[in-house]
MIPAPA-481804 format. One record per residue (C-alpha): residue in one letter; x, y, z. Coordinates in steps of 0.1 Angstrom, whole numbers, plus 2048, in hexadecimal, padded with zeros to 3 digits. Each point is the difference from the previous one (the first is absolute). Last residue first. Example, Ala and Ser with C-alpha at 12.3 -4.5 7.8 and 13.67 -1.06 7.14 Angstrom:
S8897F5847;A7F27DE807;
end
This chain:
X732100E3B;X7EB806820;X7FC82280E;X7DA80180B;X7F17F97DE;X7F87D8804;X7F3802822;X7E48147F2;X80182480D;X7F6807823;X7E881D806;X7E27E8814;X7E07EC7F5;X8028087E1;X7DE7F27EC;X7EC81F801;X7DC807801;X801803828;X8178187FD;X7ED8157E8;X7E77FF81A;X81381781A;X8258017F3;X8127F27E2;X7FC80D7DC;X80082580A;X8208047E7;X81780B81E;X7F67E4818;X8037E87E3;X82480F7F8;X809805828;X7F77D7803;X81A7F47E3;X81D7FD81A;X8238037F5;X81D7F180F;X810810822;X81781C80B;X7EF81B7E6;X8218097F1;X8177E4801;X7E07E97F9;X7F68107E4;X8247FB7F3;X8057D9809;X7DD7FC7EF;X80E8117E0;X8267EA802;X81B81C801;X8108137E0;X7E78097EA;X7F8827809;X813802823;X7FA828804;X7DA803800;X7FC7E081C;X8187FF81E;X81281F7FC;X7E38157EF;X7E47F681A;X81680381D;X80B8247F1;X7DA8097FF;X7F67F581E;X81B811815;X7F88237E7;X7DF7FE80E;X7DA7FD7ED;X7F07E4816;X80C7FB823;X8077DB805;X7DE7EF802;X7F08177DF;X8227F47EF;X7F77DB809;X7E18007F7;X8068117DE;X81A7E37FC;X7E57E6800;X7EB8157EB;X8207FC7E9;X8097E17FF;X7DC7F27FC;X7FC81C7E0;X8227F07F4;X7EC7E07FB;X7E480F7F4;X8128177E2;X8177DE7FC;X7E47EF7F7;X80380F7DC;X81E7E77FF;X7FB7E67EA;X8078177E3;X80981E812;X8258087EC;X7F07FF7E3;X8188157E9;X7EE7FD7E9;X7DC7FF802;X7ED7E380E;X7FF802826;X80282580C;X7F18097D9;X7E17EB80B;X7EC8127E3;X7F17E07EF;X8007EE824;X7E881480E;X80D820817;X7F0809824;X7F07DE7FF;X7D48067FC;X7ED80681D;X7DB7FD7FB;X8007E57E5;X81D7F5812;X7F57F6820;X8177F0812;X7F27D47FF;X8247EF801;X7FF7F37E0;X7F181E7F2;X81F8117F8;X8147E17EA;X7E17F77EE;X7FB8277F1;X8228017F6;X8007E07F1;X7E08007EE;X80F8237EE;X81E7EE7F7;X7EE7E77F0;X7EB8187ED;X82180D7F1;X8027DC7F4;X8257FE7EA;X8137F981C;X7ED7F4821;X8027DA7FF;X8278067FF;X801811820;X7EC7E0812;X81F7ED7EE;X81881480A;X7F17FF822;X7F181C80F;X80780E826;X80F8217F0;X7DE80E7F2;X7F37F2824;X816813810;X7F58257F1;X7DE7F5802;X8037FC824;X8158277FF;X7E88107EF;X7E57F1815;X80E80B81F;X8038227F4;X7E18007F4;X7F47F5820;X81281C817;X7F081A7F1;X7E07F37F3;X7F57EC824;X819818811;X7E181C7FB;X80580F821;X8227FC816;X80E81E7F2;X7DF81080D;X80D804821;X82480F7F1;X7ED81D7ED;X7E980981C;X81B803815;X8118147E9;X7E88147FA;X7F8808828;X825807800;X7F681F7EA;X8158057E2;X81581F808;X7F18227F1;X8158137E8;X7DF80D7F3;X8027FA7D9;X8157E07FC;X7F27F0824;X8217F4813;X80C7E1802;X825801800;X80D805824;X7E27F7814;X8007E07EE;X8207F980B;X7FC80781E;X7DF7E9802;X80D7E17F0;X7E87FC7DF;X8187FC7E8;X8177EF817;X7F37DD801;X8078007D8;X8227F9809;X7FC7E080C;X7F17F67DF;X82480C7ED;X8137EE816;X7EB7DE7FA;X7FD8077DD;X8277EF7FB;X7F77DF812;X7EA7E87EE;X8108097E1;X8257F7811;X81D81A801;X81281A7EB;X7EA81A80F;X82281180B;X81D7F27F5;X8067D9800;X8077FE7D7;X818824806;X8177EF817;X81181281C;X7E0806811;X7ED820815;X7E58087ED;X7EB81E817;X7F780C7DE;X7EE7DD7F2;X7F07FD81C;X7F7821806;X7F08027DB;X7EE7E3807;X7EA811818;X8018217EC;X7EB7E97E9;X7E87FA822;X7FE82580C;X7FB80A7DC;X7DF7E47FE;X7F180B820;X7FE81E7F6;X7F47F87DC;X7E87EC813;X7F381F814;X7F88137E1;X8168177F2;X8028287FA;X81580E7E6;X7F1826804;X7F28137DF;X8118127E6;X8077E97EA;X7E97E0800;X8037ED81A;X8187DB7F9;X7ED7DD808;X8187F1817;X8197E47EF;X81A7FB819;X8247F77FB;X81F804817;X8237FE7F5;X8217FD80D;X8288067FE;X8117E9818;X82280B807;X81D7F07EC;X8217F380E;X8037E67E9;X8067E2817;X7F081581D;X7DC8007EE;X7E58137FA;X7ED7F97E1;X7FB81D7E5;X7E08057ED;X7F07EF81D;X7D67F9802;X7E080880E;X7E07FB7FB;X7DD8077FA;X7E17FB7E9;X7FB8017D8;X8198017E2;X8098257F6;X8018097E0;X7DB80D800;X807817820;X7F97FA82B;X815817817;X8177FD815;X8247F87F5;X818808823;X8217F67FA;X817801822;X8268007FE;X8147F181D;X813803821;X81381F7FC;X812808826;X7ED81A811;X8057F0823;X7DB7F6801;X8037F17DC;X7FA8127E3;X7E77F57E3;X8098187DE;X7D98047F4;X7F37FE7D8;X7E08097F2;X7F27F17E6;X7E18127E7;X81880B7E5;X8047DD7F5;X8227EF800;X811814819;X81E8127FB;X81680A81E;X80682880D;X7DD80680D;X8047F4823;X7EC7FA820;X80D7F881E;X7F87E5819;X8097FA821;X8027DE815;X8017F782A;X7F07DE7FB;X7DF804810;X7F8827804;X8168067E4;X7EC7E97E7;X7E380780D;X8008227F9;X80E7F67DA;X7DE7EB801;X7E881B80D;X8128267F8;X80F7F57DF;X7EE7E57F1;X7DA80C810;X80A8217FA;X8068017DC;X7DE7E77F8;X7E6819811;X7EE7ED81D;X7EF80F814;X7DC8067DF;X8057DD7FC;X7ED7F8824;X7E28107F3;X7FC7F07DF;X8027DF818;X7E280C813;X8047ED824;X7E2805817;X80B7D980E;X7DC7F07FD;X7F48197E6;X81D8057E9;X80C7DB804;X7DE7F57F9;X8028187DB;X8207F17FC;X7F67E0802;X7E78087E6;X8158147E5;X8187E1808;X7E97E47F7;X7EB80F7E4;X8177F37E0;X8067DF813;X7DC7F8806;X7E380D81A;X7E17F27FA;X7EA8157ED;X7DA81480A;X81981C80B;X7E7818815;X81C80F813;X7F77E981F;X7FF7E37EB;X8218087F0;X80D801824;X7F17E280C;X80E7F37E4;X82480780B;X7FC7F5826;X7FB7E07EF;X8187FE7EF;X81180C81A;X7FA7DF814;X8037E97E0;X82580A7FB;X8097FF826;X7F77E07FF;X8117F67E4;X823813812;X7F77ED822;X8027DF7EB;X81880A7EA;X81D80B817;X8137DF807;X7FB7F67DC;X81F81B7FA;X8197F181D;X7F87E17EE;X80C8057E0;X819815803;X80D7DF818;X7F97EA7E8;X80E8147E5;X8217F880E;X82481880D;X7E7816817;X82181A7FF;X8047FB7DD;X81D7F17EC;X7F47E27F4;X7DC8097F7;X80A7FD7D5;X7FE7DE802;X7E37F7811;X7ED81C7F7;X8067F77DB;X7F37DC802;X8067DE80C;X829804803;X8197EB7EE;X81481B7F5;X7F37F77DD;X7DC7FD809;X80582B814;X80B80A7D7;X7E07ED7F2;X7E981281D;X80E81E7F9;X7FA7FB7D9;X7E07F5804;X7F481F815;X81181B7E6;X7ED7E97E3;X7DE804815;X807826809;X8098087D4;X7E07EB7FA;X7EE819817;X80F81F7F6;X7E38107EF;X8028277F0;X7E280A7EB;X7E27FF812;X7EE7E5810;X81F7EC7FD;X80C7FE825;X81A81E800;X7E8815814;X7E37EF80E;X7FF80E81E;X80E8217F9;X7E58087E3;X7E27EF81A;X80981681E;X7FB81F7E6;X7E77F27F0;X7E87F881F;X80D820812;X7ED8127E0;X7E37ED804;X7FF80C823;X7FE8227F7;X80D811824;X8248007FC;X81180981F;X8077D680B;X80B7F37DD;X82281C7FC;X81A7ED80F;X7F97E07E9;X7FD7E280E;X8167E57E7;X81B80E80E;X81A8107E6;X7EF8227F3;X7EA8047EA;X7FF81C7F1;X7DB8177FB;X7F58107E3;X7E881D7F5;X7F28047DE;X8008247EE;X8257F67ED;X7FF7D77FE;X8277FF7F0;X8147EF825;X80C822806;X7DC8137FA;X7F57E581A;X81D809818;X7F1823801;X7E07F7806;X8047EA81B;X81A81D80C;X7E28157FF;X7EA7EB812;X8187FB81E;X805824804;X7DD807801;X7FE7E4819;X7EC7DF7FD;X7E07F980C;X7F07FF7E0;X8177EF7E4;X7E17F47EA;X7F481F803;X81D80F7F0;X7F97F17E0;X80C7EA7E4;X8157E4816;X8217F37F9;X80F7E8814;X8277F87FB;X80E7EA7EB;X8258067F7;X80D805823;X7F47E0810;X7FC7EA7E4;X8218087F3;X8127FB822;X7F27E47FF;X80F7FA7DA;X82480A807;X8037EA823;X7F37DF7EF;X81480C7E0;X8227FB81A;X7F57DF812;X7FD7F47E0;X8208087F1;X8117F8826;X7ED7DE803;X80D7F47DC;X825807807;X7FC7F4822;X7F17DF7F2;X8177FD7E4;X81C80181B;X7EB7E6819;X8067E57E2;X8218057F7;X808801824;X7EB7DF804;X8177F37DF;X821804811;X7F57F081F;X7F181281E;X81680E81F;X8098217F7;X7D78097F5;X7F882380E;X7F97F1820;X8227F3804;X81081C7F0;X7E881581C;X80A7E681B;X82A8077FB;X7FC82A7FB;X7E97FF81A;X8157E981E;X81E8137F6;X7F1824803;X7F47F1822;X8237F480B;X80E8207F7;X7E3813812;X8077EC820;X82480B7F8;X81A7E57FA;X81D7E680C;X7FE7E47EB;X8017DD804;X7DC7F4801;X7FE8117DE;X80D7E77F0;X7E87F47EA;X7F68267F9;X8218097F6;X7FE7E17E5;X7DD8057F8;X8088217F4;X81B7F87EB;X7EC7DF7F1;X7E481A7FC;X8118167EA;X80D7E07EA;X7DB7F47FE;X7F48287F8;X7D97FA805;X80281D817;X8128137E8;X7F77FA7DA;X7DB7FC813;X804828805;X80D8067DD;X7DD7F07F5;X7EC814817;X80C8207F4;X7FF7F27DC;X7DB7FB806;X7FA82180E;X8158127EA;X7E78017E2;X7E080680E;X80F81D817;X80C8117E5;X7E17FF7ED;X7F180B823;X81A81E7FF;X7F680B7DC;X7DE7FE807;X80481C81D;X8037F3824;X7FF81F81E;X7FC7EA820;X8047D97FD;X8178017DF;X81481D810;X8057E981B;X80C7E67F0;X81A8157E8;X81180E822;X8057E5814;X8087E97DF;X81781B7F3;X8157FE822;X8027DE803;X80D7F97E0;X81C815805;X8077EE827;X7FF7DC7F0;X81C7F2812;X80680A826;X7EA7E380F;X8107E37EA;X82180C809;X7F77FD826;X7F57DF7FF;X81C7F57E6;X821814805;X7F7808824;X7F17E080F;X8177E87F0;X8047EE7DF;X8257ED7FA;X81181A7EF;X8007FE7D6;X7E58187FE;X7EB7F67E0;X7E57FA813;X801827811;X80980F7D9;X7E67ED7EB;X7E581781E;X80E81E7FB;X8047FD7DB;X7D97F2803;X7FB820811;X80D8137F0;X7F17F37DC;X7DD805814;X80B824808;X80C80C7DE;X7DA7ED7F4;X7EA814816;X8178227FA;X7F77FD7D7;X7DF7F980D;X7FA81E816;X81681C7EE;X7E08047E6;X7E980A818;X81682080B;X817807821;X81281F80A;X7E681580A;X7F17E4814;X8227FF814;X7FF7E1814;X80680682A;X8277F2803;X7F980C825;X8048277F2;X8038017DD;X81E7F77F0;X7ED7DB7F4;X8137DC804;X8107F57DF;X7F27F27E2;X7E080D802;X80781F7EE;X80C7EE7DE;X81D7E87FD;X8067E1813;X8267EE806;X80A7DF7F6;X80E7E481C;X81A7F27F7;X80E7EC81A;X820808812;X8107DF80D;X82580380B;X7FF7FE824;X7E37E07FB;X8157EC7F2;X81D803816;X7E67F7818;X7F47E27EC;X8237F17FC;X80A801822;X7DA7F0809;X80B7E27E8;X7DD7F67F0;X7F57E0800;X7DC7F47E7;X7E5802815;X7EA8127E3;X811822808;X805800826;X81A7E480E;X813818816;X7DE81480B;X7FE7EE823;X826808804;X7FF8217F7;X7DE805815;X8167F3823;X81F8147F7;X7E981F7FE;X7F37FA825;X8207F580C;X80A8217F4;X81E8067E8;
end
């Protein structure tokens, strides 16, 4: 036996309340022990036969989902009995390790149930969904809130000083010990009591949160009773107005969807400004009570529970507590590194508003401009001062060539990768296409999802997203997804996208690298297993190449003529990237303030809120025009009662919609330094992968940025990049230099 292994033998000898335990007698214990540990039934309870365990769609039907749900809870909790029930004194492999292995079944109906709940739902799925999700979160407080669990764990972690491990052991040890921590491990009896009603509660309402914004969004759209209220847009675009109408039961009317944002894609084409004015208005006040849905009460009770849960851990509020893990570690810091902007970003507000009604004034507007008339404006100065027509630029890029000779370009050019498309594995909606991802040796790397195109079932915006994990433990490969929502053509015309959508598939693919290019032993540090204020840091860098000129050469090429998009376009394009940051960058910013100061209540300034919807609404408005951004003009890119990144379950951004700036710094930081080192080469791209795509949790986040970049972030490249600095913005603008706060440069 090791010196190593004597060493945790002896530090485990009085395990099990302190009462002595003969280490003879526990081994000989331990030979003989074979829990029982019952076995599933139904497709999910072993690993798919498809290629990469992908899930067989044909195989699967609504009704196997619960039944599999509650075969993998009981699993797991057999799993879990059998690990505290182990008679040998707790160590790294029969607790840390065991804890990581168990709850594969229920795993692999959650991967696939959740994302069929976010993409192609049916009312039988959400029912589903309201159900589990409580017991879900209940069977996961059974676990971390496990005392005799978290005696094991504590035990190894106690004496971890003395043994011999991986840097991703230790890490894996360090999570699984401060998430039981953070989950509740160290509260009395009646505190876990306490924060498991909570969870239960949180999860329910965190759930209908989800159900009804999604509601508002795809339930209500505009209907309007003539086409010449819909002037300036597209034949095409008219007819599917009047298409969806018949859909939604108004059969000679014309309607619009909303989509997620509350700007709305379509408000710059259409001429009839009353008809922007409802339009903007419908998504704006969507879920608030002026029409049938309202999830105010149900955002004050989700507040007051987070801010009751973060009391009992002793913490001020929910940012507080629930911060631990993230790469800026306090909301101070969030806090601060976001006030640094809003002076230049005010200014810049006020200057383009004003550049906006000279415009109306020039087109004979006798109105200032206002949210609904903002971006049919700017883009009208965009067209003029940079000749850019955004109808224009569509027309190079058709949606099959952008994924397959842009991104999957990049991909090789960068990181040596090949894609090939295959028919032979079920989707889940006939509009998903599927790639095998081979490596430049031609050995299988991954599986590739690609869900395009915006439908009713589908929940709004982008992401991406694992049915299987990669890990070395189980031997899987990961099997991914990507998810956009782009307005489909109707048949027989070309699937062109705007500009964003671009920008949006280079960004998704973003995280799709990092969670392909996974390189871990354990599947809860795989990939884009890794802080909030981290994980859309790949997927930003990634946008750079959108508009890298080889790449564009290679994809963007005019539908009818075969023409490549001028450079001159392009040009024009990235110049007036930096116009209009007072609406694109502020609502961003806003979003993510009000975001913080949600989280930043008291229970008791939570508790003043329940029950007084009007309330809410006082709050909101307070908490962005404390630091004088003009909302009236530039509302938050989502208000609180369709926050689904903050308030719908899960919420994984609550406190955290900064992350989207933080990771922004990272990035433009790490633009620089790919622009300094060569750009789009296979040496950049294999230094970016080793020291950043491949380590998904494993290293400290400022120790990583640093291994790749050589030095700690600077913020300067991110003002530089959003025109916010520079000439007499500078002047406007309170950082005198790039350096973070002192507080967010690496310390614990």
């Amino acid at each position: 036996m090791s010196s190593t292994a004597l060493a945790l033998l002896a530090g485990c000898a009085t395990y099990t309340n302190g009462a002595d335990v003969d280490p003879i007698t526990a081994a000989e214990a331990a030979q003989d022990y074979a829990p029982d540990i019952p076995e599933g039934t139904g497709y999910f309870a072993s690993e798919s036969r498809l290629p990469f365990h992908a899930p067989d769609f044909t195989q699967i039907s609504e009704d196997d989902y619960l039944p599999a749900f509650e075969q993998g809870m009981a699993i797991q909790t057999a799993e879990v009995a059998a690990i505290t029930g182990n008679p040998a004194a707790p160590d790294f492999e029969n607790t840390i390790v065991a804890l990581e292995r168990s709850g594969a079944m229920l795993s692999r109906v959650a991967s696939v149930f959740f994302q069929l709940t976010g993409t192609n739902t049916t009312d039988r799925l959400d029912a589903i969904n309201t159900e589990i999700s409580p017991r879900l979160s209940a069977h996961s407080d059974s676990i971390t809130l496990n005392p005799e669990l978290f005696a094991r764990v504590k035990a190894v972690y106690d004496n971890r000083a003395a043994m011999a491990m991986t840097v991703e052991d230790a890490r894996l040890l360090e999570n699984t010990y401060d998430s039981m921590v953070h989950a509740g491990a160290l509260l009395s009896d009646a505190e876990r009591e306490q924060v498991k009603v909570i969870n239960t509660e949180l999860s329910t309402l965190t759930t209908e949160f989800g159900q009804l914004a999604r509601d508002a969004m795809a339930d209500q759209p505009l209907i309007v009773d003539t086409r010449e209220e819909l002037a300036g847009l597209s034949d095409s675009d008219i007819q599917a107005a009047a298409d969806l109408a018949a859909e939604k039961g108004f059969p000679g009317k014309f309607a619009i969807a909303l989509q997620n944002t509350t700007q709305q894609p379509l408000l710059p084409v259409l001429e009839n400004r009353e008809t922007r004015e409802k339009l903007f208005r419908l998504s704006h006040d969507r879920a608030d009570g002026t029409r049938a849905v309202d999830t105010r009460d149900l955002i004050a009770r989700i507040a007051l529970l987070r801010a009751q849960k973060a009391a009992l851990f002793g913490k001020p509020d929910w940012a507080s507590y629930t911060m631990y893990d993230r790469m800026a570690k306090e909301p101070k810091t969030a806090l601060d590194f976001i006030e640094q902007m809003v002076p230049a970003l005010a200014a810049t507000q006020r200057r383009e508003a004003e550049l906006l009604n000279a415009a109306i004034r020039a087109d004979g507007g006798d109105f200032t401009v206002q949210p609904w008339d903002w971006y049919r404006y700017a883009n009208r100065i965009k067209a003029e001062q940079f000749s850019l027509d955004e109808d224009a630029v569509m027309e190079y890029f058709q949606l099959d060539r952008v994924l397959e000779d842009g991104i999957f370009f990049m991909a090789k050019e960068l990181y040596g990768l090949t894609f090939e498309r295959r028919d032979d594995i079920p989707v889940y909606h006939p509009d998903v296409w599927i790639y095998t991802v081979f490596e430049e040796d031609g050995s299988e790397l991954g599986l590739f999802y690609f869900d395009p195109f915006q439908r009713p079932s589908k929940r709004g915006g982008a992401w991406m997203g694992n049915f299987v994990d990669q890990s070395d433990l189980t031997g899987n490969k990961p099997v991914i997804y990507n998810v956009l929502n782009v307005p489909k053509a109707p048949a027989g015309e070309p699937q062109l996208v705007s500009f964003d959508w671009v920008n949006t598939a280079f960004h998704e693919f973003g995280h799709a690298a990092h969670g392909l290019f996974a390189d871990q032993r354990y599947e809860s540090l795989s990939g884009t297993a890794t802080a909030r204020d981290f994980v859309e840091y790949p997927s930003q860098v990634h946008e750079m190449w959108a508009t890298w000129p080889s790449i564009l050469s290679n994809h963007a090429k005019h539908y009818e003529t075969g023409e490549t998009i001028p450079a001159e376009m392009i040009e024009r394009i990235e110049a007036a990237a930096k116009f209009n940051q007072g609406y694109d960058f502020g609502e961003v910013v806003e979003a993510a303030l009000l975001d913080m100061k949600w989280h930043a209540l008291s229970p008791d300034e939570a508790s003043a809120l329940v029950g007084d919807p009007a309330a809410v609404d006082a709050f909101e408005r307070r908490s962005l025009t404390d630091l004088g951004l003009e909302i009236e003009l530039v509302p938050p890119r989502y208000r609180s009662t369709y926050f689904n990144h903050i308030f719908s379950s899960p919420a994984g951004y609550s406190a955290g919609y900064y992350s989207y700036l933080w990771t922004e710094m990272l990035d433009r930081d790490s633009r620089k330094w790919f622009r300094e080192n060569g750009g789009l080469t296979r040496a950049n791209g294999e230094h970016y992968r080793q020291t950043v795509l491949s380590r998904g949790g494993t290293l400290d986040y400022f120790d990583m940025f640093e291994n790749f970049a050589g030095r700690q972030p600077d913020i300067q490249p991110m003002l530089e990049a959003r025109g916010l600095v520079g000439g007499d913005e500078a002047a406007d603008s309170e950082v005198s230099d790039g350096a973070l706060p002192p507080s967010a440069v690496g310390e614990e």
